[in-house]
HTML snippet that shows the backbone in 3Dmol.js (N, CA, C, O; Angstrom):
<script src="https://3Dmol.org/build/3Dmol-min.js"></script>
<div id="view" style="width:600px;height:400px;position:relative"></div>
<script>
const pdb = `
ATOM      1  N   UNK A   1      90.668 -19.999  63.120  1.00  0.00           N
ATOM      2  CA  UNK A   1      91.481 -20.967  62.384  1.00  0.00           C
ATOM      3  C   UNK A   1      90.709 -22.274  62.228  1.00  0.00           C
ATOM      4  O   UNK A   1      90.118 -22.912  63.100  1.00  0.00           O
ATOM      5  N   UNK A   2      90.827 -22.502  61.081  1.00  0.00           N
ATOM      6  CA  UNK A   2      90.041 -23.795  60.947  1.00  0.00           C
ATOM      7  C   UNK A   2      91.084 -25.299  61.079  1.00  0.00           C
ATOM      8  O   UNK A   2      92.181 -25.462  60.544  1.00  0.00           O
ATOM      9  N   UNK A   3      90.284 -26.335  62.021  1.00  0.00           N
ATOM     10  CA  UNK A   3      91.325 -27.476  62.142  1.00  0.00           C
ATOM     11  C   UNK A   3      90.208 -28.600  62.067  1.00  0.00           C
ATOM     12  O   UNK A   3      89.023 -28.298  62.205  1.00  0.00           O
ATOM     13  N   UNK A   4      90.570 -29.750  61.869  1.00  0.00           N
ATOM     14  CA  UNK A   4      89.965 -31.364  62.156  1.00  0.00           C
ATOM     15  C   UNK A   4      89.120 -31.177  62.795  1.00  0.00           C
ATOM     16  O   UNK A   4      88.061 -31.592  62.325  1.00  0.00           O
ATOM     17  N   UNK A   5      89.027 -30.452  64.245  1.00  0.00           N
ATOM     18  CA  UNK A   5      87.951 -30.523  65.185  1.00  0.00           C
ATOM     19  C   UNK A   5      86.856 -29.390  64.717  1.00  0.00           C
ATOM     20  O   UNK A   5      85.808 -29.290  65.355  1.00  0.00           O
ATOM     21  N   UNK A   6      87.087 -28.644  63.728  1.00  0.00           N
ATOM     22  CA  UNK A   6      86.263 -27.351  63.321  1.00  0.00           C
ATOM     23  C   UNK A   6      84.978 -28.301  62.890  1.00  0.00           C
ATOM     24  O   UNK A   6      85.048 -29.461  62.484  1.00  0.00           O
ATOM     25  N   UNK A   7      83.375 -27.233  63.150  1.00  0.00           N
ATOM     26  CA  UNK A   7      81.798 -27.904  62.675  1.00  0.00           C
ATOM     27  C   UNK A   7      82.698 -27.973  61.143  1.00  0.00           C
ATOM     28  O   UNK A   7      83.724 -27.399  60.777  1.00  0.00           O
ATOM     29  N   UNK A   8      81.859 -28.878  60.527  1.00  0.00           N
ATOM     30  CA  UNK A   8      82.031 -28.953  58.945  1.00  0.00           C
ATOM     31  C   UNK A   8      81.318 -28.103  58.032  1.00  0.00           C
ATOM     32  O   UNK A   8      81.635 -28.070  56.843  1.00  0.00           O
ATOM     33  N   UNK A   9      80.257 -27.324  58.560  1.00  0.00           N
ATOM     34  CA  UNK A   9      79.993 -26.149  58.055  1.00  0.00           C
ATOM     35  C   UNK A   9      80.929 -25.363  58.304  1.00  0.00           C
ATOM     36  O   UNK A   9      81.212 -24.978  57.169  1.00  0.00           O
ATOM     37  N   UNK A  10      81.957 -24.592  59.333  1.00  0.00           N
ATOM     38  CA  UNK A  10      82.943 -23.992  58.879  1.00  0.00           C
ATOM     39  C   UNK A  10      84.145 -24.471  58.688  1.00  0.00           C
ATOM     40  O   UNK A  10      85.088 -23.952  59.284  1.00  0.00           O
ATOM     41  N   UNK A  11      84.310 -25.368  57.967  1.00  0.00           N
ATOM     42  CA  UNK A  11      85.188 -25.987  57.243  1.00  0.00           C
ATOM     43  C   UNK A  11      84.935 -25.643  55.529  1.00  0.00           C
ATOM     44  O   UNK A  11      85.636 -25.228  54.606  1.00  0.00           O
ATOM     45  N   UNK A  12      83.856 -25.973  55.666  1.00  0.00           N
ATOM     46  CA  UNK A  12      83.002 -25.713  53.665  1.00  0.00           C
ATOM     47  C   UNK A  12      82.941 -24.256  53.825  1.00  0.00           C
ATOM     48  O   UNK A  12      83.438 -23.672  52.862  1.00  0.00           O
ATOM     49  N   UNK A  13      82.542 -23.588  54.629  1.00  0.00           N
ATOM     50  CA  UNK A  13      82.567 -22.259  54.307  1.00  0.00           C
ATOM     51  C   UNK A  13      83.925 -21.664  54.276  1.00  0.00           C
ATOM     52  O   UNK A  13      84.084 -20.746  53.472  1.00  0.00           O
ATOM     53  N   UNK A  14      84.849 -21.994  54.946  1.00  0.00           N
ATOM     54  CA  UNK A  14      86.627 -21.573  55.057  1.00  0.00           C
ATOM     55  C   UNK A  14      87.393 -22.178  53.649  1.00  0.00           C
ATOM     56  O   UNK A  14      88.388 -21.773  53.048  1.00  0.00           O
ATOM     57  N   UNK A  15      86.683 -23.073  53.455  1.00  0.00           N
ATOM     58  CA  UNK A  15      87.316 -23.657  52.088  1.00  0.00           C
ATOM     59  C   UNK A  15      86.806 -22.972  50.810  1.00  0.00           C
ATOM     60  O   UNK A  15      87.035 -23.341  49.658  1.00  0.00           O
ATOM     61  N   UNK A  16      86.148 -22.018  51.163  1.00  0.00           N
ATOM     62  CA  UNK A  16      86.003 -20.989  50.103  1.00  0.00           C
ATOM     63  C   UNK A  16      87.297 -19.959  49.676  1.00  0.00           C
ATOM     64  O   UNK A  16      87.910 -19.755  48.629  1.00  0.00           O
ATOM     65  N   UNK A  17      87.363 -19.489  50.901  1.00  0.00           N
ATOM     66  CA  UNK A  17      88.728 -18.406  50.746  1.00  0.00           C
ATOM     67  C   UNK A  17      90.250 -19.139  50.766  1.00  0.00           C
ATOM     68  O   UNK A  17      91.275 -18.531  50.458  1.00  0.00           O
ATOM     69  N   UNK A  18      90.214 -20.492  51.168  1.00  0.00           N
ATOM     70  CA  UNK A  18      91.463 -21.307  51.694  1.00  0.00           C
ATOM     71  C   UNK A  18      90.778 -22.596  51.364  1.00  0.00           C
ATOM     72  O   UNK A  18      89.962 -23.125  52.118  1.00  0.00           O
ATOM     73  N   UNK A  19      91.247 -23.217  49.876  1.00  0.00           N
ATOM     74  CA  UNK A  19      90.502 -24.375  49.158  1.00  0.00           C
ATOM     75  C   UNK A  19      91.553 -25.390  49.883  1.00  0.00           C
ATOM     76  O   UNK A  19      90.989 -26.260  49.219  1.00  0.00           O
ATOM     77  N   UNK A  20      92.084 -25.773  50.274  1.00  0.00           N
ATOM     78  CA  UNK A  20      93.156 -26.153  50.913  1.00  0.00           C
ATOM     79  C   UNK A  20      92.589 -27.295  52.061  1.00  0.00           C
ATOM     80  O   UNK A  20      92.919 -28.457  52.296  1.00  0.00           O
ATOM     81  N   UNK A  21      91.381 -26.202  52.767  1.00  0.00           N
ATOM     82  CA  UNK A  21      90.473 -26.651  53.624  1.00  0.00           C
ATOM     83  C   UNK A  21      89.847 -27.789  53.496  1.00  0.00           C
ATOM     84  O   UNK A  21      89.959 -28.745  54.262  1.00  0.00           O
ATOM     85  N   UNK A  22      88.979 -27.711  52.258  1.00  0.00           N
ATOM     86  CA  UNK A  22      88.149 -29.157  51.862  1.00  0.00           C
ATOM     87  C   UNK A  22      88.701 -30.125  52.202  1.00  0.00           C
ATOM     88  O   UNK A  22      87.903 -30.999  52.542  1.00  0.00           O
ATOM     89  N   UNK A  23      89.929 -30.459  52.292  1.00  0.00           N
ATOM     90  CA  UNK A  23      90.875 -31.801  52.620  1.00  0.00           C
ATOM     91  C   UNK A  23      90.344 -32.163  53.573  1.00  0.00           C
ATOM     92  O   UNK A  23      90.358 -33.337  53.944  1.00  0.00           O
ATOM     93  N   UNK A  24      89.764 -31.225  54.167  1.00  0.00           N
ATOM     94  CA  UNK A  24      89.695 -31.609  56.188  1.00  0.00           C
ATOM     95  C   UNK A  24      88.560 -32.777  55.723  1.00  0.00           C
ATOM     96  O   UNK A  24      88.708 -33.972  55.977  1.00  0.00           O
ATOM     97  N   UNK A  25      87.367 -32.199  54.975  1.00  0.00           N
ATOM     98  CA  UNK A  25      85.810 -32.796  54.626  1.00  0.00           C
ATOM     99  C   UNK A  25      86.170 -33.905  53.977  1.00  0.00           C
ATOM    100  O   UNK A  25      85.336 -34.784  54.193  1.00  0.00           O
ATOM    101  N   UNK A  26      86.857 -34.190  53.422  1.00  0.00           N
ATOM    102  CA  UNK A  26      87.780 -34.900  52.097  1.00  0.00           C
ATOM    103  C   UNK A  26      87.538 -36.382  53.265  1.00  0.00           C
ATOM    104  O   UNK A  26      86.764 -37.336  53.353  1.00  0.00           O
ATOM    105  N   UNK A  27      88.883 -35.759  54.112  1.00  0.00           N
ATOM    106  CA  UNK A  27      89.836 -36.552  54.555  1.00  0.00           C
ATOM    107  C   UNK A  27      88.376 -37.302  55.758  1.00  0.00           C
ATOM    108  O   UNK A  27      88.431 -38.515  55.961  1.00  0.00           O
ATOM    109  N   UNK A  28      87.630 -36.777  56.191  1.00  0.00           N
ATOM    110  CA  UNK A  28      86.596 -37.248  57.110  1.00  0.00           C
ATOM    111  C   UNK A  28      85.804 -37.914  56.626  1.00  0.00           C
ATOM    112  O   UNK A  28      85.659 -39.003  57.180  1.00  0.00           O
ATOM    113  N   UNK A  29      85.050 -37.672  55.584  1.00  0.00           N
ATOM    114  CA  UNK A  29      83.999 -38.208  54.642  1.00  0.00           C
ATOM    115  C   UNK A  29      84.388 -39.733  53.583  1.00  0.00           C
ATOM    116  O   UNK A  29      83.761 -40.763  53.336  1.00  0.00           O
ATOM    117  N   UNK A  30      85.658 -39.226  53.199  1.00  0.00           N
ATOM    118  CA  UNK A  30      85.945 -40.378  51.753  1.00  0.00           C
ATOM    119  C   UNK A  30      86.180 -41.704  51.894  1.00  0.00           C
ATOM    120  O   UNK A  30      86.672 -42.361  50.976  1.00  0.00           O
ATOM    121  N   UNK A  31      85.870 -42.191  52.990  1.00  0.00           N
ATOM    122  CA  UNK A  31      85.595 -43.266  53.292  1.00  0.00           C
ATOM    123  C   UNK A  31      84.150 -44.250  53.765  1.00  0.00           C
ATOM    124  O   UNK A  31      83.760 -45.398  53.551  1.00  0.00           O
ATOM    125  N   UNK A  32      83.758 -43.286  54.371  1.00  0.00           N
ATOM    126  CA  UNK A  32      82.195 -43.738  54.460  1.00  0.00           C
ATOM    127  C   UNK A  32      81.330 -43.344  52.540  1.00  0.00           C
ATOM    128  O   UNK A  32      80.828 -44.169  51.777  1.00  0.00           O
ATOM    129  N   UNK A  33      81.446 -42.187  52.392  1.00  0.00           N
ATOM    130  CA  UNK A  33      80.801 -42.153  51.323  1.00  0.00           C
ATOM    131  C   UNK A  33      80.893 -43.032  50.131  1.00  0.00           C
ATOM    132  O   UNK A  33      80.088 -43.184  49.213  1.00  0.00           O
ATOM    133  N   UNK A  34      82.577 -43.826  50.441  1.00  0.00           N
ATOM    134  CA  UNK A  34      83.055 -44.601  48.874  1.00  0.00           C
ATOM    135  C   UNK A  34      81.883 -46.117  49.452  1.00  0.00           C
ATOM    136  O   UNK A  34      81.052 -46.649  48.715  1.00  0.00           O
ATOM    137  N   UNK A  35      82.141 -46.480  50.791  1.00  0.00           N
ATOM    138  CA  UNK A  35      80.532 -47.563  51.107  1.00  0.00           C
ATOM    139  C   UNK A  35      79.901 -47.534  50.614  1.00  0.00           C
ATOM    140  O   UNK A  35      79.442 -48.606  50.219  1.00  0.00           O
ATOM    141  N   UNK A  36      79.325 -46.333  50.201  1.00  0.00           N
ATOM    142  CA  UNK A  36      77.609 -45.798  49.973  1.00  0.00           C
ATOM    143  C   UNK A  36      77.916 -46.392  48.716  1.00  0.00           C
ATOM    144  O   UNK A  36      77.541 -47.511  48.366  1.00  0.00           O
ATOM    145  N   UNK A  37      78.777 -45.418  47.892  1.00  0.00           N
ATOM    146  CA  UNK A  37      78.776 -45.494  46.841  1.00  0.00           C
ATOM    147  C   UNK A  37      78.762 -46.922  46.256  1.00  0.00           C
ATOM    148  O   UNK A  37      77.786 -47.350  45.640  1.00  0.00           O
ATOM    149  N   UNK A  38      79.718 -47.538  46.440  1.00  0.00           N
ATOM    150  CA  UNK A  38      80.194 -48.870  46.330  1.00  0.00           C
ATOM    151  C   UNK A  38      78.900 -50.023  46.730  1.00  0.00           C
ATOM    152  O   UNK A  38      78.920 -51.167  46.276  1.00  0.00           O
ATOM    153  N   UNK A  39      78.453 -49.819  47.102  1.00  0.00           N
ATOM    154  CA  UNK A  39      77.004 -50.575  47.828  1.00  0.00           C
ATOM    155  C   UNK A  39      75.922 -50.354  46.537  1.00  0.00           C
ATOM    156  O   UNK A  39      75.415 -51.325  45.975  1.00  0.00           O
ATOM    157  N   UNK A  40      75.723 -49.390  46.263  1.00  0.00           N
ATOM    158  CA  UNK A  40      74.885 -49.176  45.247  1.00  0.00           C
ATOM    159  C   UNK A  40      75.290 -49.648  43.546  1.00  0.00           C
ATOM    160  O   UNK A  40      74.573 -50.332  42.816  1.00  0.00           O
ATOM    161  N   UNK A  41      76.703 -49.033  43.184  1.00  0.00           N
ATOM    162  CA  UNK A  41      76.939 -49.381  42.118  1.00  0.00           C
ATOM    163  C   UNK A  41      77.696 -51.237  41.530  1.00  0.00           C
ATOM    164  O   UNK A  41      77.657 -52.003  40.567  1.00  0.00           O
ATOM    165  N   UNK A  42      78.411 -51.097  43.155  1.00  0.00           N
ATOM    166  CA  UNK A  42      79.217 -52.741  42.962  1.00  0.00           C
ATOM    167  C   UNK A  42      80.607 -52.735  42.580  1.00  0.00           C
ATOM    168  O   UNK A  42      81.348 -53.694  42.794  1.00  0.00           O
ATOM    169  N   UNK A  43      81.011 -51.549  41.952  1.00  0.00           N
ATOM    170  CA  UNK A  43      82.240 -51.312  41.175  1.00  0.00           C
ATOM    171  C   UNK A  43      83.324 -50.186  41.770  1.00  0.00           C
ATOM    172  O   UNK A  43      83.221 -48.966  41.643  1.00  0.00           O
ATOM    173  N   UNK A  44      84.268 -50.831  42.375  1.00  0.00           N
ATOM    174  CA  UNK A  44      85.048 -49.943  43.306  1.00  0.00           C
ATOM    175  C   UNK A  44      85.313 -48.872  42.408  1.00  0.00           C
ATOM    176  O   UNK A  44      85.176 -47.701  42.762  1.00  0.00           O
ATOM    177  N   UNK A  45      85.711 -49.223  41.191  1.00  0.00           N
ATOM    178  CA  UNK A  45      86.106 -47.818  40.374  1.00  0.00           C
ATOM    179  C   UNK A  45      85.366 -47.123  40.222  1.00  0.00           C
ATOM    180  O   UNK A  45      85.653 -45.935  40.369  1.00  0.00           O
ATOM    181  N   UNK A  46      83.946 -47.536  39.827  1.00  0.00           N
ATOM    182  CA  UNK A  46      83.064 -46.721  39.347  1.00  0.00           C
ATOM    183  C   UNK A  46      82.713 -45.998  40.740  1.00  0.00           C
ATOM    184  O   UNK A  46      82.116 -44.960  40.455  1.00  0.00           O
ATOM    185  N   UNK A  47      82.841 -46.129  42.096  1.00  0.00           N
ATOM    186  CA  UNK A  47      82.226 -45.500  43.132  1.00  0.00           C
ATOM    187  C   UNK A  47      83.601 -44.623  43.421  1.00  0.00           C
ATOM    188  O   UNK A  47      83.555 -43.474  43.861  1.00  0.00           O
ATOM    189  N   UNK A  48      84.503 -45.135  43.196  1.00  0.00           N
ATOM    190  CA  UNK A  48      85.900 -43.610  43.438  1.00  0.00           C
ATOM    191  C   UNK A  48      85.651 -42.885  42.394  1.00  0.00           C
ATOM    192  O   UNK A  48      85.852 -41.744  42.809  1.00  0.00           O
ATOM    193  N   UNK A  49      85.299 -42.797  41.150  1.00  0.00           N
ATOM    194  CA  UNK A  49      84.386 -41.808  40.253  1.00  0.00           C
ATOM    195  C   UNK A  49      83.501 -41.224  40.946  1.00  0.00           C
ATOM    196  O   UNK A  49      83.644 -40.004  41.016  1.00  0.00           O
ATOM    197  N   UNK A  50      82.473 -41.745  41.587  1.00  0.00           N
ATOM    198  CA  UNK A  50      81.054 -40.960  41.779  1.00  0.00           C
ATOM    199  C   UNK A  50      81.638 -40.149  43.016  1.00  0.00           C
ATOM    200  O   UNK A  50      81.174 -39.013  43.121  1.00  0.00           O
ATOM    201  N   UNK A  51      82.709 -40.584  44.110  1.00  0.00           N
ATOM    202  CA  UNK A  51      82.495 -40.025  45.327  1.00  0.00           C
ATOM    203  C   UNK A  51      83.528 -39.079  44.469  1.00  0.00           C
ATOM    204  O   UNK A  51      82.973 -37.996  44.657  1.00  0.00           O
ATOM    205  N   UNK A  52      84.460 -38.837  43.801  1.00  0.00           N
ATOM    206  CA  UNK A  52      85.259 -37.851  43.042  1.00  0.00           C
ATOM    207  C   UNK A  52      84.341 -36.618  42.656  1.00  0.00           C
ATOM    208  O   UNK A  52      84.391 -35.512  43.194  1.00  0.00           O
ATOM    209  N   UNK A  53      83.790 -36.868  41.987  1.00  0.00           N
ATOM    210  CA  UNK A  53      82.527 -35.681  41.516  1.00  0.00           C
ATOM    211  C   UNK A  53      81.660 -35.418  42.512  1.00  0.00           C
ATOM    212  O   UNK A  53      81.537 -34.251  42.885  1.00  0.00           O
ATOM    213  N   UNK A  54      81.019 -36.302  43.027  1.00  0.00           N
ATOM    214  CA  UNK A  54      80.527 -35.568  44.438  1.00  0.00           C
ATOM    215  C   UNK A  54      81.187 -34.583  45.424  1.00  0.00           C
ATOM    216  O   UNK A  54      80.534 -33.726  46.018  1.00  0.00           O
ATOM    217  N   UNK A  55      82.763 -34.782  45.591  1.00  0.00           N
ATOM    218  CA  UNK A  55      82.957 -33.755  46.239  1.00  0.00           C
ATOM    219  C   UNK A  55      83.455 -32.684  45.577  1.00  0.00           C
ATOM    220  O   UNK A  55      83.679 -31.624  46.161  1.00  0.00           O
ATOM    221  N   UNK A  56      83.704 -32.887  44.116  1.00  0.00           N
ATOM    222  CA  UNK A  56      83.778 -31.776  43.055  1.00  0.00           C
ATOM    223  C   UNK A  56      82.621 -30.498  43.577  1.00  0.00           C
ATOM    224  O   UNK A  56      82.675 -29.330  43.961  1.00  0.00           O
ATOM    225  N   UNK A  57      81.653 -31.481  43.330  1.00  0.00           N
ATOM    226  CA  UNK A  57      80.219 -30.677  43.305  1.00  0.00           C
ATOM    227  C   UNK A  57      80.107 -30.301  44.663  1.00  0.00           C
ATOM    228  O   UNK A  57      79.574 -29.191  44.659  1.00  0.00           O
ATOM    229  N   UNK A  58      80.322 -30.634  45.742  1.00  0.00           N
ATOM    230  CA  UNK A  58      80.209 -30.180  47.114  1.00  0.00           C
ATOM    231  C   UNK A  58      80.859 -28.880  47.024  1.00  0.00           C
ATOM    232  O   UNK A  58      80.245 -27.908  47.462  1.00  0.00           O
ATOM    233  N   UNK A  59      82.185 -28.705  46.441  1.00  0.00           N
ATOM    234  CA  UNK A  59      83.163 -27.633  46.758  1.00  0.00           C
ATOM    235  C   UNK A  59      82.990 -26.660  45.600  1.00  0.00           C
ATOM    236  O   UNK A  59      83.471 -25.541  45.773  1.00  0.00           O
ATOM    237  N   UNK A  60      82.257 -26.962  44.222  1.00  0.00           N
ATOM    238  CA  UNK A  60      81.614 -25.843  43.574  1.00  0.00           C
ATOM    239  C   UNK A  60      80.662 -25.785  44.010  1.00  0.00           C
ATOM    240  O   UNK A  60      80.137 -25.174  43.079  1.00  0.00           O
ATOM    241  N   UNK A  61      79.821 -25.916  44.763  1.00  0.00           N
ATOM    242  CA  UNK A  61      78.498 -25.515  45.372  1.00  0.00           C
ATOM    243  C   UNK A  61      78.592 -25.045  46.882  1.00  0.00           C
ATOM    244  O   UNK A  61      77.505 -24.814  47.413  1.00  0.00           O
ATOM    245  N   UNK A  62      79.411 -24.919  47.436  1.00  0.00           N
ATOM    246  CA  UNK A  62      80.048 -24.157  48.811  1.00  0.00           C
ATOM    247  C   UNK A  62      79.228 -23.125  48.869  1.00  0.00           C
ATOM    248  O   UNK A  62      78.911 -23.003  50.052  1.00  0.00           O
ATOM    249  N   UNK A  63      78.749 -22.373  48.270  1.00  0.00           N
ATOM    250  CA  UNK A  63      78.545 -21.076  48.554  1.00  0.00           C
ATOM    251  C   UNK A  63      76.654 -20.972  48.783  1.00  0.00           C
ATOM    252  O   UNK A  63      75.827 -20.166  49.209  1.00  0.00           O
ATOM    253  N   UNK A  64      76.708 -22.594  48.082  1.00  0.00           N
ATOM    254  CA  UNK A  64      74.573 -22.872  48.141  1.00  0.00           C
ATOM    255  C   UNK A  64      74.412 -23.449  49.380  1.00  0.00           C
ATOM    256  O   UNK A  64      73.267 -23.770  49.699  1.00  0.00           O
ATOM    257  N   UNK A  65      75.169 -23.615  50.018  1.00  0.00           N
ATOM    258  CA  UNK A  65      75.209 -25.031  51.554  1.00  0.00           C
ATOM    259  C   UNK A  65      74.549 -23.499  52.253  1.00  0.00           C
ATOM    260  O   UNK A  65      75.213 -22.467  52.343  1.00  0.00           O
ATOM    261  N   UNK A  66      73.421 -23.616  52.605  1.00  0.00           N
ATOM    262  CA  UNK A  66      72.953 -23.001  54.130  1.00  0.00           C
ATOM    263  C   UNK A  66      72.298 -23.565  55.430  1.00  0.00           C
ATOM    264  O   UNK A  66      71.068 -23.558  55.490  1.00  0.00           O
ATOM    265  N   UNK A  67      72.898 -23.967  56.292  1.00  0.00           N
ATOM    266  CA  UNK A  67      72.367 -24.624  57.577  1.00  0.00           C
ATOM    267  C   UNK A  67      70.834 -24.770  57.611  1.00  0.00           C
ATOM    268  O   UNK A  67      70.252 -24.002  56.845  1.00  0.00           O
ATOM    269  N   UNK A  68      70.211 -25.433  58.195  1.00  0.00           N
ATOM    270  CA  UNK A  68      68.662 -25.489  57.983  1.00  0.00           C
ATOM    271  C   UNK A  68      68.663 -25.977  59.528  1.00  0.00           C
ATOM    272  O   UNK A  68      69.687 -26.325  60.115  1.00  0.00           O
ATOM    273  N   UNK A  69      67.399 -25.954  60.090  1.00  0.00           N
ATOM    274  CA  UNK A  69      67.238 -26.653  60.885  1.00  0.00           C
ATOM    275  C   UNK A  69      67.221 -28.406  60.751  1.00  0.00           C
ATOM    276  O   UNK A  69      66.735 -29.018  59.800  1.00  0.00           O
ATOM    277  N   UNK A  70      67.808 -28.953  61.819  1.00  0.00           N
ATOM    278  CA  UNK A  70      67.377 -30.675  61.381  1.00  0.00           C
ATOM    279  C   UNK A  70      68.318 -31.040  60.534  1.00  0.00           C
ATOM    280  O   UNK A  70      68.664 -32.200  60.758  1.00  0.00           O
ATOM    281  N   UNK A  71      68.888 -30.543  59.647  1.00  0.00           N
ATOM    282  CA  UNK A  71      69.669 -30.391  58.595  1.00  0.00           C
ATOM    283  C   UNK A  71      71.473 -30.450  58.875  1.00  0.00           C
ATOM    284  O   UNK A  71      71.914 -29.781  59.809  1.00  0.00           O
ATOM    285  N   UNK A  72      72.276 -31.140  58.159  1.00  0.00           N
ATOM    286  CA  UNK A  72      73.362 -30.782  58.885  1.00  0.00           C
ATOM    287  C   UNK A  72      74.437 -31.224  57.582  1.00  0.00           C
ATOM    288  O   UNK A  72      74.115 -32.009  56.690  1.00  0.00           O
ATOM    289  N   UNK A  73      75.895 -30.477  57.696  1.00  0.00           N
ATOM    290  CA  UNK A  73      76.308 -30.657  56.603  1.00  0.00           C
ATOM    291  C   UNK A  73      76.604 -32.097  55.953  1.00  0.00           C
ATOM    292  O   UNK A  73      76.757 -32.143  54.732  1.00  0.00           O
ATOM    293  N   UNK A  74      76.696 -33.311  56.738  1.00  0.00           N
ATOM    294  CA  UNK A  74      76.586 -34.575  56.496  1.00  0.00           C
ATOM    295  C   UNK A  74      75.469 -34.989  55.435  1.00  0.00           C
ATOM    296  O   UNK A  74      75.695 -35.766  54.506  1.00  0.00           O
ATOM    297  N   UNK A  75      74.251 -34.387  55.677  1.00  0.00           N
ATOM    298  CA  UNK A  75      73.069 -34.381  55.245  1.00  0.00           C
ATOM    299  C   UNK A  75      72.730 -34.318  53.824  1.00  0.00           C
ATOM    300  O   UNK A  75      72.073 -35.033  53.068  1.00  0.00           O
ATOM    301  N   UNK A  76      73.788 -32.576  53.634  1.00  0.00           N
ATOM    302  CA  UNK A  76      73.851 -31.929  52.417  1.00  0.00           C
ATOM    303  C   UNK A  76      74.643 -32.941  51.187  1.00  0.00           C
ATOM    304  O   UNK A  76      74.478 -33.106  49.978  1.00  0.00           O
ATOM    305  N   UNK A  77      75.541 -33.472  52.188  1.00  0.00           N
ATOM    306  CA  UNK A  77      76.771 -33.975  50.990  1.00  0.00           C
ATOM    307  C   UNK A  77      76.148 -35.183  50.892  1.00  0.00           C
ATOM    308  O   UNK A  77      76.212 -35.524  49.711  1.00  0.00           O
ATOM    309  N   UNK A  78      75.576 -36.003  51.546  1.00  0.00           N
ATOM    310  CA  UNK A  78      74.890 -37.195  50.891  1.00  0.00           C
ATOM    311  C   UNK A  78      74.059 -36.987  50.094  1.00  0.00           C
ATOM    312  O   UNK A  78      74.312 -37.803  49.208  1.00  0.00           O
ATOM    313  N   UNK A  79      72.903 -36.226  49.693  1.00  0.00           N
ATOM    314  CA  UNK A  79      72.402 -35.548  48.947  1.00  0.00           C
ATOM    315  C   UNK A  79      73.231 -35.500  47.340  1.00  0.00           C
ATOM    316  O   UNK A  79      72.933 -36.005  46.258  1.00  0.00           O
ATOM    317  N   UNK A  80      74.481 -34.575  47.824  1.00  0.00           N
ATOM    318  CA  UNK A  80      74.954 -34.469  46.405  1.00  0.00           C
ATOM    319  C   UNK A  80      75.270 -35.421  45.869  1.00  0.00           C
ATOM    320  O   UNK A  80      75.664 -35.372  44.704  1.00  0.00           O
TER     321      UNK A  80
END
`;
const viewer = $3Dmol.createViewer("view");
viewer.addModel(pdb, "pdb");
viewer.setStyle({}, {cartoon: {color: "spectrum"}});
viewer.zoomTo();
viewer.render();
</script>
């Protein structure tokens, strides 16, 4: 069963069969990432856009995420 405390690799991978899931990544991430975002562009709207499609693209690309060494799913999604 996947919960809050689940790795976030099986969270992205559970949110394949149970999209429902991503919320968990959603709900952990969408606040640090809107920083990032927001830091770079300046424009709160324009960075709740970018972090919007970023996790678009995180959760159509679920199935390309493979663990690496050194590597970790934090890693991946800043990336996207």
């Amino acid at each position: 069963m996947i919960t809050h405390d689940s790795k976030d690799e099986e969270v992205l991978s559970g949110s394949i069969e149970e999209p429902t899931y991503f919320g968990i990544l959603v709900d952990k991430y969408q606040k640090s990432f809107l920083r990032v975002a927001y830091g770079v562009v300046r424009s709160r709207e324009e960075a709740e856009d970018i972090v919007q499609e970023a996790f678009a693209d995180m959760y159509r690309n679920a199935l390309l995420f493979k663990r690496q060494e050194g590597a970790s799913f934090k890693s991946w999604a800043y990336r996207v």
